[in-house]
C-alpha beads as a LAMMPS data file, in Angstrom:
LAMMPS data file: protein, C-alpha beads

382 atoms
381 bonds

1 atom types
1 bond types

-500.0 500.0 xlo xhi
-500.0 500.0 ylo yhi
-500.0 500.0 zlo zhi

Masses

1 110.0

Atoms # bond

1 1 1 -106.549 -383.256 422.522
2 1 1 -110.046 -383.978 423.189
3 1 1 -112.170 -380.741 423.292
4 1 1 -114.456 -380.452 426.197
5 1 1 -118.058 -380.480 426.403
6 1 1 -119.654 -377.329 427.545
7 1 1 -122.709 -377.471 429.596
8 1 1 -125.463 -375.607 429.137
9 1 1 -127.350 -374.676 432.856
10 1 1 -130.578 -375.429 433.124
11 1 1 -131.494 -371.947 433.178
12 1 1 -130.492 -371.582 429.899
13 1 1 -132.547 -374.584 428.307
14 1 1 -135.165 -373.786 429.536
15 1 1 -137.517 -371.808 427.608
16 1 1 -140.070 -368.310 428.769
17 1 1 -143.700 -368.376 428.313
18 1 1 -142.997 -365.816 426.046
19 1 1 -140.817 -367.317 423.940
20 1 1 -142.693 -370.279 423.628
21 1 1 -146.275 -368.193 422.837
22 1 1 -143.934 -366.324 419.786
23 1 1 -142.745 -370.445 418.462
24 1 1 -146.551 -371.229 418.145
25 1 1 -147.698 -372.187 414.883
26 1 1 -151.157 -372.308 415.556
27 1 1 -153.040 -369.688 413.211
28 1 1 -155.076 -366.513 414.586
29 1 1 -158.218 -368.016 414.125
30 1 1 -157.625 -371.532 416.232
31 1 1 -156.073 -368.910 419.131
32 1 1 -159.324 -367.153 418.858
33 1 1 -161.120 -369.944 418.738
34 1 1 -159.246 -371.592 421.598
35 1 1 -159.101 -368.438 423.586
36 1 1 -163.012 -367.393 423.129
37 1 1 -163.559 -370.669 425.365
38 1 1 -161.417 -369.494 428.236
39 1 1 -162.821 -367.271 431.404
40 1 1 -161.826 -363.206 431.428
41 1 1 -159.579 -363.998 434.581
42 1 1 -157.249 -366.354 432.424
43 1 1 -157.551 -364.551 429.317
44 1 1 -156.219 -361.687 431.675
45 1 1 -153.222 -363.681 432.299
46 1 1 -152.386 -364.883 429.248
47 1 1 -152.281 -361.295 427.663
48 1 1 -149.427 -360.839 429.364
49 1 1 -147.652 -363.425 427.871
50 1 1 -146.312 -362.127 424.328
51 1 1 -147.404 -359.361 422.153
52 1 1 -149.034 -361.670 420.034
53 1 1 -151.583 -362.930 422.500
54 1 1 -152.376 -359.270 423.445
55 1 1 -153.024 -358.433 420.356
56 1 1 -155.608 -361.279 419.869
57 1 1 -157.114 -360.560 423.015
58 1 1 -157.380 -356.653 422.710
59 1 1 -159.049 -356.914 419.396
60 1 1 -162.458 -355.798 418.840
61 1 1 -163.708 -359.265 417.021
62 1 1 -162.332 -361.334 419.606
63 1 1 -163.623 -359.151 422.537
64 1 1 -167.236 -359.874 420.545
65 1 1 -166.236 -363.432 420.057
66 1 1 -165.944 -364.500 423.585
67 1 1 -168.703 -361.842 424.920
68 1 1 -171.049 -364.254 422.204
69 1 1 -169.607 -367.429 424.176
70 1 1 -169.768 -366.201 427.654
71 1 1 -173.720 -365.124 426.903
72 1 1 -174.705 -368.506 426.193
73 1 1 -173.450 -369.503 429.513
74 1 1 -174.571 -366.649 432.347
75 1 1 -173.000 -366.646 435.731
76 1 1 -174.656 -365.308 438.709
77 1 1 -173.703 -362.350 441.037
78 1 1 -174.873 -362.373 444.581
79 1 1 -174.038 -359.139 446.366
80 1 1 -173.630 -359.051 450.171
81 1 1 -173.845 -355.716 452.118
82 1 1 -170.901 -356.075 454.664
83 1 1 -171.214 -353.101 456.333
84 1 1 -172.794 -349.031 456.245
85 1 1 -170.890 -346.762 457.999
86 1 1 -172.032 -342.601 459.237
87 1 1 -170.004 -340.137 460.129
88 1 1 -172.104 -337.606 461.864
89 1 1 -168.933 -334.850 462.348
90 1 1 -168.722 -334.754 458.698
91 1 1 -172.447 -336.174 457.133
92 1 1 -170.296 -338.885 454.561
93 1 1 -171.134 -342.595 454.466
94 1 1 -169.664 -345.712 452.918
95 1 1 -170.674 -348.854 452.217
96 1 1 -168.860 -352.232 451.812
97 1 1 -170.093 -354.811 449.362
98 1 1 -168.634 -358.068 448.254
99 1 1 -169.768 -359.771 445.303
100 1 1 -170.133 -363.674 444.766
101 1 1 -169.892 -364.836 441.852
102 1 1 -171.231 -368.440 441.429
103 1 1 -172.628 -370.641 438.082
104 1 1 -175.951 -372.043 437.596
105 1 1 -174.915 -375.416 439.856
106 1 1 -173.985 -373.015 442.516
107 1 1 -170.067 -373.100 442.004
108 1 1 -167.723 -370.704 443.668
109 1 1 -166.101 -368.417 440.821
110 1 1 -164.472 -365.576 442.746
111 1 1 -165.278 -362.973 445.247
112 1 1 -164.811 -359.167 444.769
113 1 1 -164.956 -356.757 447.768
114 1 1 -165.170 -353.061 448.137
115 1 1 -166.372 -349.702 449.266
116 1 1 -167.868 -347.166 447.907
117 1 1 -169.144 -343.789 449.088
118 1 1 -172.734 -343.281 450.263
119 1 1 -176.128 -345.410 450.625
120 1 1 -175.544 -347.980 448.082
121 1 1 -178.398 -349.847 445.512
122 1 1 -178.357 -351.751 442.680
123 1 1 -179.703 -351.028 438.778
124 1 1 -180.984 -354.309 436.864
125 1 1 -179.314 -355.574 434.718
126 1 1 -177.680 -359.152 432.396
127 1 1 -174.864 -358.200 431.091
128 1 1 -170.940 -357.864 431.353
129 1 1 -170.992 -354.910 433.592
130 1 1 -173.156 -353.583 436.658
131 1 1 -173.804 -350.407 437.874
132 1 1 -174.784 -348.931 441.643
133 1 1 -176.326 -346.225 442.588
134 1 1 -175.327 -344.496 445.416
135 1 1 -176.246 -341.227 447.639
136 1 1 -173.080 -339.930 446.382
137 1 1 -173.669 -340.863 442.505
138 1 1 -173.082 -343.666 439.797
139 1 1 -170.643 -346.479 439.755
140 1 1 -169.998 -349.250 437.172
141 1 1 -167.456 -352.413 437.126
142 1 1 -167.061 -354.965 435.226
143 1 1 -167.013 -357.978 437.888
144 1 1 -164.389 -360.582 435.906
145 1 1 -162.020 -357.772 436.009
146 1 1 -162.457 -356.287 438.636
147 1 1 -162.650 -352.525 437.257
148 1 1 -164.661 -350.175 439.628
149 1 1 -165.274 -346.346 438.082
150 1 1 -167.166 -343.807 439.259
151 1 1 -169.447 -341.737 436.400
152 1 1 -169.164 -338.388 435.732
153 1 1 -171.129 -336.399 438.110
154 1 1 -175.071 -336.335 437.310
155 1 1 -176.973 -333.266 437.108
156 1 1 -179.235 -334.969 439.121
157 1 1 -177.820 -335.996 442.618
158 1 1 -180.706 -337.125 444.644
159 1 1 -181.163 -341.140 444.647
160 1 1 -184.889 -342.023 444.085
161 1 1 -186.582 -344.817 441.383
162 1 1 -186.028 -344.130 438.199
163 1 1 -182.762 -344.554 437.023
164 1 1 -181.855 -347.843 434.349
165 1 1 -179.084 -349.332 432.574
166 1 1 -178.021 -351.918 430.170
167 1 1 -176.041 -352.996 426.714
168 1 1 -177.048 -352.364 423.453
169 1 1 -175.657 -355.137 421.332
170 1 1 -176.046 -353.533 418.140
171 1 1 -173.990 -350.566 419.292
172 1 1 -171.334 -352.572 421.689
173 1 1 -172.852 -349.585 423.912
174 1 1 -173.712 -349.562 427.625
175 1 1 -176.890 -346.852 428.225
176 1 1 -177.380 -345.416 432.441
177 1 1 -180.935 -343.688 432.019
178 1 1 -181.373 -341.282 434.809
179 1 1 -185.113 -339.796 435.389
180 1 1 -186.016 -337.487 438.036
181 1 1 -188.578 -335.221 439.248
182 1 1 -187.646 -331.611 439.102
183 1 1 -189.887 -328.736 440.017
184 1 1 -193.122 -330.944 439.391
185 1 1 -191.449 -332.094 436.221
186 1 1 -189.861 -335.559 435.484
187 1 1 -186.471 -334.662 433.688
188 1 1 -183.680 -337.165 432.009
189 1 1 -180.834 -337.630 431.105
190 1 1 -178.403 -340.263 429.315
191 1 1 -174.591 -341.010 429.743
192 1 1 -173.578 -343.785 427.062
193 1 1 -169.967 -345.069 426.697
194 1 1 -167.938 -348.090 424.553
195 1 1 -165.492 -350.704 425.077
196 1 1 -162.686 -349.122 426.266
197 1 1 -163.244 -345.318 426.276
198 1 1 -162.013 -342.737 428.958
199 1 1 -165.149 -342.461 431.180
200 1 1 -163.813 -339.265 432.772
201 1 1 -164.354 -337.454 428.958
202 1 1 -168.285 -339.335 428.605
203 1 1 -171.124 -336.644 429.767
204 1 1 -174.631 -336.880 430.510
205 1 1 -176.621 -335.875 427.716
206 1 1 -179.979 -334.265 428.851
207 1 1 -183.229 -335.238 426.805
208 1 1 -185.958 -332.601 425.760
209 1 1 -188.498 -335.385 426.008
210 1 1 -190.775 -335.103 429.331
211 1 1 -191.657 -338.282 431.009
212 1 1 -195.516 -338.796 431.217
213 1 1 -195.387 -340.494 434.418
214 1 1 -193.635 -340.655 437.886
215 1 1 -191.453 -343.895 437.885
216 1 1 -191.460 -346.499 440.481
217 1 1 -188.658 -348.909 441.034
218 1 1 -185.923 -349.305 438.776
219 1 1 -186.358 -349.679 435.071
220 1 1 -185.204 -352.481 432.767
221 1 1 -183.612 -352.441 429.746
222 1 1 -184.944 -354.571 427.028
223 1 1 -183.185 -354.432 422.852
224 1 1 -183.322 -350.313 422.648
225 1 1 -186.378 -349.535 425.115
226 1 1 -185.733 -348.930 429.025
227 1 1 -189.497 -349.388 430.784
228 1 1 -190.648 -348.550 434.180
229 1 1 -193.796 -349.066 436.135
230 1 1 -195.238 -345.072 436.030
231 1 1 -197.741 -343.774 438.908
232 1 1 -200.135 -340.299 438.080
233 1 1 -200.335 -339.680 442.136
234 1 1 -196.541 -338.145 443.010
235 1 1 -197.667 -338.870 446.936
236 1 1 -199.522 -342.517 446.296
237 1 1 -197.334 -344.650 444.227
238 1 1 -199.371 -347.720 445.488
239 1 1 -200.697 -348.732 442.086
240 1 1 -200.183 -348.912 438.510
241 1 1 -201.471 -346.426 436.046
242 1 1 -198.976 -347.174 433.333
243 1 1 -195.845 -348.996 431.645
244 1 1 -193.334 -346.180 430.812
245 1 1 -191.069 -346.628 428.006
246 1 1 -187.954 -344.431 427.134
247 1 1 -186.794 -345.117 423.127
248 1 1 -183.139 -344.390 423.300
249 1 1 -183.093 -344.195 419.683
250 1 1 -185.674 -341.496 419.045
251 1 1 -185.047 -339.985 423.018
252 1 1 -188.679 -340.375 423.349
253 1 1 -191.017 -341.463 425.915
254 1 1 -194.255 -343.080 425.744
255 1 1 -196.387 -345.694 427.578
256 1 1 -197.331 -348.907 426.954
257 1 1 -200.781 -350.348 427.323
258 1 1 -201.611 -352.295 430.362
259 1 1 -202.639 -355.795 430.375
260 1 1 -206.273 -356.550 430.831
261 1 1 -206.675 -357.687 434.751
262 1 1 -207.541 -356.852 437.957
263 1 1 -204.099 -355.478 439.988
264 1 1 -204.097 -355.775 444.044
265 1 1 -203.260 -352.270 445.374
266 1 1 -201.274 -353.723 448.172
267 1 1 -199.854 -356.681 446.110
268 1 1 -196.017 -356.279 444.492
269 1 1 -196.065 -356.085 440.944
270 1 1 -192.592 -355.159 439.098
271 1 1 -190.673 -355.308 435.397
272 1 1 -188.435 -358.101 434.575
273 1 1 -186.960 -359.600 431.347
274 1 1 -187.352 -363.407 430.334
275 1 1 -186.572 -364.976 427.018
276 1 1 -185.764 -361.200 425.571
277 1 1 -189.535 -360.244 426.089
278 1 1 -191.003 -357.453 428.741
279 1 1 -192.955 -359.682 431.135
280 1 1 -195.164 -357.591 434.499
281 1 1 -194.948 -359.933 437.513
282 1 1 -198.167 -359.305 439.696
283 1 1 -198.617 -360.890 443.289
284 1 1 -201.811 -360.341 445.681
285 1 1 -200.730 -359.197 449.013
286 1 1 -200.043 -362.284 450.665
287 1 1 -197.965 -363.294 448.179
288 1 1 -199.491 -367.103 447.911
289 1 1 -199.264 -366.470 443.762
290 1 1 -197.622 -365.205 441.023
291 1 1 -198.675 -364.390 437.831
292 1 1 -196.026 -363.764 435.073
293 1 1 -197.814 -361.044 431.987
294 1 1 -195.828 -361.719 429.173
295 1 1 -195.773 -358.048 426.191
296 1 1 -196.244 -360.928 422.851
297 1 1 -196.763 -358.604 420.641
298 1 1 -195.590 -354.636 421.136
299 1 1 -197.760 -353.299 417.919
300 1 1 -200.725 -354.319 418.582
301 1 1 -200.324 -354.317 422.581
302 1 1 -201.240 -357.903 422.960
303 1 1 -199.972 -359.523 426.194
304 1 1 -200.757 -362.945 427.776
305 1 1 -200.852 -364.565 431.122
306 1 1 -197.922 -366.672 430.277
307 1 1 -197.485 -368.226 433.844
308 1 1 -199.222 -368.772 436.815
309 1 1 -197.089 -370.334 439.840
310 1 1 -198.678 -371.499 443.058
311 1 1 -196.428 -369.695 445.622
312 1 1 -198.128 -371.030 448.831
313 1 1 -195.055 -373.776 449.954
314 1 1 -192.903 -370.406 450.663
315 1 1 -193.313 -368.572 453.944
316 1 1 -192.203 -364.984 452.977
317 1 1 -192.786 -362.275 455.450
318 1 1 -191.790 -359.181 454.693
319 1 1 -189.803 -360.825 451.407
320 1 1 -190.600 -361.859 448.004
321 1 1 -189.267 -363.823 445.382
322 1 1 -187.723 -362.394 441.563
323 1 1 -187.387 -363.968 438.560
324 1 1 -184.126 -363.860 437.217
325 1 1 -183.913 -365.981 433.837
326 1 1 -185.697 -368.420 431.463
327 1 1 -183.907 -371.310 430.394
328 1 1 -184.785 -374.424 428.769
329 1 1 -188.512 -374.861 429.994
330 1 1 -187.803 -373.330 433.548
331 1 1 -187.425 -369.850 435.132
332 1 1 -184.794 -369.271 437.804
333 1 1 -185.987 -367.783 440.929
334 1 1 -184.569 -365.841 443.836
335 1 1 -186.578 -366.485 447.134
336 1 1 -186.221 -364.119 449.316
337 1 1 -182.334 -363.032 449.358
338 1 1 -181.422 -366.492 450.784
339 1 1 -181.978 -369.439 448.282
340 1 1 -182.260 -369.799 443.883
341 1 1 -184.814 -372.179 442.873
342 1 1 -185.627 -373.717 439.185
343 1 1 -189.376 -373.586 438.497
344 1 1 -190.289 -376.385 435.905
345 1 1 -193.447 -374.495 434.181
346 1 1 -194.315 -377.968 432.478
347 1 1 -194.135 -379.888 435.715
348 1 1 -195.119 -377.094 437.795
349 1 1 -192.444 -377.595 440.900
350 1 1 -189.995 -376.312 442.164
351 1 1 -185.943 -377.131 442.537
352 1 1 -183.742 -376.179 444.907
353 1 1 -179.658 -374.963 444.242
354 1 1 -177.863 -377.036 446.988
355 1 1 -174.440 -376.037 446.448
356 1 1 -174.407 -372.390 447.553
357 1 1 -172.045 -371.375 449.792
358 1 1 -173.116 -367.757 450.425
359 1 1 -175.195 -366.832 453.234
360 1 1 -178.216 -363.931 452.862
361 1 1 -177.630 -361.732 450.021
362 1 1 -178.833 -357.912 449.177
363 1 1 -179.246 -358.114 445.214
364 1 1 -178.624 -360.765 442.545
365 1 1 -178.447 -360.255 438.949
366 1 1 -177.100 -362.393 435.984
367 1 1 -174.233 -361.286 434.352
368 1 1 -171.411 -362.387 431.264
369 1 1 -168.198 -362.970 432.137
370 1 1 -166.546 -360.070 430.107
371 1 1 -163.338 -358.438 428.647
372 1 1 -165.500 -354.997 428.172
373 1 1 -163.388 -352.333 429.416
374 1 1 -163.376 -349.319 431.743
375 1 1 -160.225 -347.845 430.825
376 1 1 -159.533 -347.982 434.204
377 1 1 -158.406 -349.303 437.055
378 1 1 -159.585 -347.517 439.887
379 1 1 -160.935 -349.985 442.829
380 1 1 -162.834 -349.253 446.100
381 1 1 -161.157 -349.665 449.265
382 1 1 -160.917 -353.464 450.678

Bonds

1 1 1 2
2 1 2 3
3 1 3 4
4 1 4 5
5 1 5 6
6 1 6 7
7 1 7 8
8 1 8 9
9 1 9 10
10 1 10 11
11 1 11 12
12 1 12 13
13 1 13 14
14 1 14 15
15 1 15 16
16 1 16 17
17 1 17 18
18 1 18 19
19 1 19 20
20 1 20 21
21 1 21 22
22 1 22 23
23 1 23 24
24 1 24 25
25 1 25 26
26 1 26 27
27 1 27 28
28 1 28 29
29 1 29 30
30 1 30 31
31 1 31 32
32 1 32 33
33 1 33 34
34 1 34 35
35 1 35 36
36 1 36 37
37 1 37 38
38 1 38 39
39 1 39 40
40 1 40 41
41 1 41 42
42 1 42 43
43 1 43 44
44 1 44 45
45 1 45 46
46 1 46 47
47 1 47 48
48 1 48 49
49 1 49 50
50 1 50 51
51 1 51 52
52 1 52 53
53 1 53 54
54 1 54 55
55 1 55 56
56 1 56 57
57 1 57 58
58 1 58 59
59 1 59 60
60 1 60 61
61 1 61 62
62 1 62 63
63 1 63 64
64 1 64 65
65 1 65 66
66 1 66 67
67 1 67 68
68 1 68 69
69 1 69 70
70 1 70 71
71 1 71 72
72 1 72 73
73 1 73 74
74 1 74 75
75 1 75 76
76 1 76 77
77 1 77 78
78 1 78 79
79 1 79 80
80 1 80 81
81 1 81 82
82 1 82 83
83 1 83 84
84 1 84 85
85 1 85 86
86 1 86 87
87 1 87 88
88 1 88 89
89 1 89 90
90 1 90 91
91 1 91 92
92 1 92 93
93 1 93 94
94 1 94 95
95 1 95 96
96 1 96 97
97 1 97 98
98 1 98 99
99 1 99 100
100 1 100 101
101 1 101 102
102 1 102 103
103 1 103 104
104 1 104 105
105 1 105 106
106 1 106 107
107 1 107 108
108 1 108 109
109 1 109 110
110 1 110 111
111 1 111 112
112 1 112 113
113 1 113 114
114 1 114 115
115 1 115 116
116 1 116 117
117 1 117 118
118 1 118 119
119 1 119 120
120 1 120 121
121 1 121 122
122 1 122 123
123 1 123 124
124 1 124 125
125 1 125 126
126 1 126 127
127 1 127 128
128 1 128 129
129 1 129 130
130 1 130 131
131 1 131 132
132 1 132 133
133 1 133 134
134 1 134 135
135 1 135 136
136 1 136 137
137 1 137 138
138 1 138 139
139 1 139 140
140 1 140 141
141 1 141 142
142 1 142 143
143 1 143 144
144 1 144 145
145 1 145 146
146 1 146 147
147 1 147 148
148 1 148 149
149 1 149 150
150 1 150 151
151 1 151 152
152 1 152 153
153 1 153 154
154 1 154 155
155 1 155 156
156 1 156 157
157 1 157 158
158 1 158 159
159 1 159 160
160 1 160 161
161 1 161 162
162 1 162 163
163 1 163 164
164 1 164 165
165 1 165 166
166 1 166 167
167 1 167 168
168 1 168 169
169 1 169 170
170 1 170 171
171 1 171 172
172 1 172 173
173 1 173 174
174 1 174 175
175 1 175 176
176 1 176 177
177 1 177 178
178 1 178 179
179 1 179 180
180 1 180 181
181 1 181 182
182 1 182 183
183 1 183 184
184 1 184 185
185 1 185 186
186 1 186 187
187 1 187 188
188 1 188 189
189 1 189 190
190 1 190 191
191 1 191 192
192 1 192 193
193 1 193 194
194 1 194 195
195 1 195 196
196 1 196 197
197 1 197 198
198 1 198 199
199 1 199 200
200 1 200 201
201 1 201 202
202 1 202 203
203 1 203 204
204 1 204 205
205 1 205 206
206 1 206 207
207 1 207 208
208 1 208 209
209 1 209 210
210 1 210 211
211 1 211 212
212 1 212 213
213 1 213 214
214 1 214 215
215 1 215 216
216 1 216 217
217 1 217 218
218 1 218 219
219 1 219 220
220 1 220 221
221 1 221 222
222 1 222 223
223 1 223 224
224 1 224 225
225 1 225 226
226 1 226 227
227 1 227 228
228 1 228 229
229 1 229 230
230 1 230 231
231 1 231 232
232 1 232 233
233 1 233 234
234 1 234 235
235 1 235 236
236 1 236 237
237 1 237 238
238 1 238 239
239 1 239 240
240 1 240 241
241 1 241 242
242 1 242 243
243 1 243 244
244 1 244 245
245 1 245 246
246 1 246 247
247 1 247 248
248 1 248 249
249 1 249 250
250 1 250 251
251 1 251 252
252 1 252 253
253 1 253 254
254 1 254 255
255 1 255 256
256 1 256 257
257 1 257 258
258 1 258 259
259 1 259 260
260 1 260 261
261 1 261 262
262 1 262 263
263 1 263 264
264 1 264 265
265 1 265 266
266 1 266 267
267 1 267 268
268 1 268 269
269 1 269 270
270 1 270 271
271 1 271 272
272 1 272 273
273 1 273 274
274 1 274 275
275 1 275 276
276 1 276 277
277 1 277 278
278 1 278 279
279 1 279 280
280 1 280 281
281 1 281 282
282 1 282 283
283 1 283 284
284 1 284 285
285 1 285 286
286 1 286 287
287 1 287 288
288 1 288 289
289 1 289 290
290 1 290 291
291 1 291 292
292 1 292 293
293 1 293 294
294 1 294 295
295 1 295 296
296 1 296 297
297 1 297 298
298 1 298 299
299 1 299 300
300 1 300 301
301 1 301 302
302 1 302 303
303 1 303 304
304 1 304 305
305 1 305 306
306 1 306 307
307 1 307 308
308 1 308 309
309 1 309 310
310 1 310 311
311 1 311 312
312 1 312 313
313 1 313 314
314 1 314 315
315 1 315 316
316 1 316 317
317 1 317 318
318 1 318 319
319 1 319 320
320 1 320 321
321 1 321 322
322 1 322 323
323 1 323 324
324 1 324 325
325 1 325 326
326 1 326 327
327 1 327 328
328 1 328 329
329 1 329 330
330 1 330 331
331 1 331 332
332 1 332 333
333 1 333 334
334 1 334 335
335 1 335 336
336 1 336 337
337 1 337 338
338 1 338 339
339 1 339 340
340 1 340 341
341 1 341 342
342 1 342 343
343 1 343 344
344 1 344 345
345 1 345 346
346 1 346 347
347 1 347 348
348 1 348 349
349 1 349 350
350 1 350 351
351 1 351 352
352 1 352 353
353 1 353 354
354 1 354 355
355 1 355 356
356 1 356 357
357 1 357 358
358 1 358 359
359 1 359 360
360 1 360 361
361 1 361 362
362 1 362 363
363 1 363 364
364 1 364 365
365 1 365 366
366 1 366 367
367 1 367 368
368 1 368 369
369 1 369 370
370 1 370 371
371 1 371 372
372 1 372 373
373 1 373 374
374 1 374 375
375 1 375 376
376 1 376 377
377 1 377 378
378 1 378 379
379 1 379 380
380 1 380 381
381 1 381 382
């Protein structure tokens, strides 16, 4: 008698994600290498695969791996205030924000919305995380995750310039600088966390060092130096008397020399970072120029007029335009919260981003799409 031929259900041919990752015979390195190409939000996914591909993605090497990738290919962040909300009964405020991200074409990524407590602003920055700065203290997130955290509580709580934040490659560290003027005196302090550490045990680390100057704006940071534009006057901080710099090595503060030139009182003038130098953009007060200082050469002080861009096509009002980046022979340009332009220094014109989708922004800021984590998960309201 003929024996009959069992079935097997479909169900049970076919075969998990799981089990499938764990029958791969691809070595470590070609999974790194294949998964270092990949964005944070699918990386994300696929750690949740097998234990294997966790383990790639949660190591250390990899983490640096794809952070080296993702750097050589920036995205932008373009943050929209939504709404700011008062409660007069009980004095508390909130803000909502909603971040954009978009690539250099002007590609939709993903957008992120949220709320946080207070009047909110923004800190420079380039990197995998951001941070805010609000009435009611210090936030960071990493944007391709979508981690929100608030810092431990500063021991100074009012919001004025001064504050700055940033990564330290050498040290896989992120630095929040916070500088304020107490009784006459400009004190600081430092909060500095790693991949992956509990926030909630990080403190703020106060610095004996006494700033020389009162700060204006926010600061930059630039390899191991944060720098802000510093003002003698504490009730006139219309011009500049120096370049403050804050060594977070040595904890020390210093100034550096000015470039040699003639600086409109009523013009804007602020601190950015192109091609990993300390440039001082200075603008008369109508705005129909820009000249770009570029710090050559830190020890012997030498800077140069590296750019001078005819401004006069732009009507801006009460707004101005920021350089954001340096790539390839042009500098990318935010003009006035509403459009990003390539300037062509050789060619010495201007190119517009036509796919954008988002309408009038508050900040933008480049940043790397990142695995760097919180150790959190704590998000604002939506």
């Amino acid at each position: 008698m003929k024996k009959k031929k069992t079935l097997k259900s479909s169900k049970s041919r076919a075969a998990s994600p799981s089990s499938i990752a764990e029958r791969t015979t691809l070595s470590k390195d070609v999974i790194m290498d294949i998964f270092s190409r990949l964005p944070t939000k699918s990386l994300c996914i696929l750690r949740s695969v097998c234990k294997q591909w966790r383990i790639i993605i949660d190591d250390p090497f990899f983490k640096s791996l794809h952070r080296k990738k993702s750097s050589q290919k920036p995205n932008l962040l373009l943050l929209q205030e939504k709404s700011y909300r008062r409660c007069i009964i009980y004095g508390t405020s909130t803000t909502k924000l909603t971040l954009s991200s978009i690539d250099f074409e002007g590609n939709h990524n993903f957008d992120f919305t949220f709320t946080l407590d207070g009047y909110v602003n923004m800190l420079p920055s380039k990197s995998e995380l951001i941070c805010f700065v609000s009435t009611q203290g210090f936030y960071v997130c990493n944007p391709s995750t979508q981690e929100l955290v608030k810092l431990p509580k500063s021991h100074f709580c009012d919001v004025k310039d001064g504050s700055a934040f940033g990564y330290i490659k050498q040290r896989n560290e992120y630095v929040l600088v916070n500088a304020r003027c107490i009784n006459y005196e400009i004190g600081c302090e430092v909060l500095r966390w790693t991949d992956d550490c509990c926030l909630k045990d990080c403190y703020w680390w106060v610095v004996s060092s006494k700033c020389p100057c009162y700060l204006r704006l926010w600061g930059i940071l630039i390899e191991n130096n944060c720098y802000w534009i510093g003002y003698n006057d504490k009730y006139d901080n219309t011009k500049i008397d120096a370049i403050v710099s804050f060594d977070l090595g040595k904890e020390e503060f210093s100034t550096v020399v000015l470039p040699e030139g003639r600086f409109d009182p009523a013009g804007v003038w602020f601190l950015v970072e192109l091609k990993g130098l300390l440039c001082l953009v200075d603008s008369p007060e109508d705005e129909s120029s820009m000249d770009i200082w570029v710090w050559k050469d830190s020890k012997n002080h030498i800077w140069a007029k590296e750019y001078i861009i005819d401004l006069s096509m732009f009507d801006f009002g009460f707004d101005f335009i920021t350089p954001l980046d340096y790539r390839e022979g042009k500098i990318l340009m935010d003009v006035k919260f509403e459009s990003l332009v390539w300037y062509d220094v050789e060619k010495k014109c201007f190119k517009k981003i036509d796919n954008l989708t988002s309408r009038r922004w508050s900040w933008s800021v480049l940043y790397t799409d990142g695995l760097f984590s919180l150790g959190s998960r704590y998000v604002g309201s939506v």
